[in-house]
C-alpha positions as CSV (number, residue, x, y, z in Angstrom):
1,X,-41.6,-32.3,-13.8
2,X,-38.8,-34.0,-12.8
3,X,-36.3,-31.8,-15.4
4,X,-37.7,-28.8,-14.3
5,X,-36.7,-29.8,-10.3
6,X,-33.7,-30.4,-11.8
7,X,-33.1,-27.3,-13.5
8,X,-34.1,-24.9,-10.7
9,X,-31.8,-26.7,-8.8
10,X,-28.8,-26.3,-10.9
11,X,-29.6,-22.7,-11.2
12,X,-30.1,-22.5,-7.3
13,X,-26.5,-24.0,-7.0
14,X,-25.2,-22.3,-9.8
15,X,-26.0,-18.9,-8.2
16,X,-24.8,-20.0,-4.9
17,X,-21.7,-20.4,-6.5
18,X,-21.8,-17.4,-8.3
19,X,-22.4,-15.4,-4.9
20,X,-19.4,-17.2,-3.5
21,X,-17.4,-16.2,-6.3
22,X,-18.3,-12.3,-5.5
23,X,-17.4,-12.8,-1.9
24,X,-14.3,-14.3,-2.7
25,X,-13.4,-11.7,-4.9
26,X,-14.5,-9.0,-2.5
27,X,-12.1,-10.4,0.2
28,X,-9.7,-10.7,-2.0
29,X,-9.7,-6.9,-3.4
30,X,-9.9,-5.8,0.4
31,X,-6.8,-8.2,1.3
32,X,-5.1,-6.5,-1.7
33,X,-5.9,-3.2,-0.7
34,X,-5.1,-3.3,2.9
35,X,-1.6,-5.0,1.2
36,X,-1.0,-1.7,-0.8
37,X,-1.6,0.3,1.9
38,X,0.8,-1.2,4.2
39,X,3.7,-0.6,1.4
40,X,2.9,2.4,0.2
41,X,3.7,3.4,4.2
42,X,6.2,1.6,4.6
43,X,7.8,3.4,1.6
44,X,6.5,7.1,3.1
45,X,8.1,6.0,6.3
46,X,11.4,4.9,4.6
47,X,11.2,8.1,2.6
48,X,10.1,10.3,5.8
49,X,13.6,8.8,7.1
50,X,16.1,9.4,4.3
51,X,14.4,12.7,3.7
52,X,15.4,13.4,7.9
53,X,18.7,11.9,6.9
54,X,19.5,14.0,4.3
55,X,18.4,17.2,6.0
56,X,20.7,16.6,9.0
57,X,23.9,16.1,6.2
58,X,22.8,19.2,4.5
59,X,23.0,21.5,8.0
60,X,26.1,19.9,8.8
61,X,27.7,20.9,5.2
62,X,26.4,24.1,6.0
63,X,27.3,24.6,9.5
64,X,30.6,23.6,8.3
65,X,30.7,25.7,5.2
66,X,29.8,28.9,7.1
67,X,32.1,28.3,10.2
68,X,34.6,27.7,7.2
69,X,34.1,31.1,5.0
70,X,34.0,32.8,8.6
71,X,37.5,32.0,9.3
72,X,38.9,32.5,6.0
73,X,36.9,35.9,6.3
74,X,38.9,36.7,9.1
């Protein structure tokens, strides 16, 4: 009798352990994933910025192209 106490409690610990591992892991994949998500906007923000950037350069180059073929027009 004695082996058998002793074997239902090693498998009541091992599963204890077993669910701890699972909740670990769980936490973990939802650190992880609220990690990604926090870079991957960081890099749409960054991107969102260059993109406004560039815009601005490219109406300046034209603002400054037509005002140039204007005058030459003249």
């Amino acid at each position: 009798m004695r082996d058998t106490r002793k074997t239902s409690r090693n498998e009541a610990l091992e599963e204890m352990w077993r669910a701890s591992e699972r909740r670990d892991r769980e936490r973990r994949r939802r650190e992880n994933g609220a990690r990604w998500y926090a870079f991957h906007m960081s890099l749409a923000d960054a991107h969102a910025s260059l993109a406004g950037e560039h815009e601005a350069n490219a109406l300046e180059l034209l603002e400054g192209f037509s005002e140039t073929h204007l005058i030459e027009g003249e």
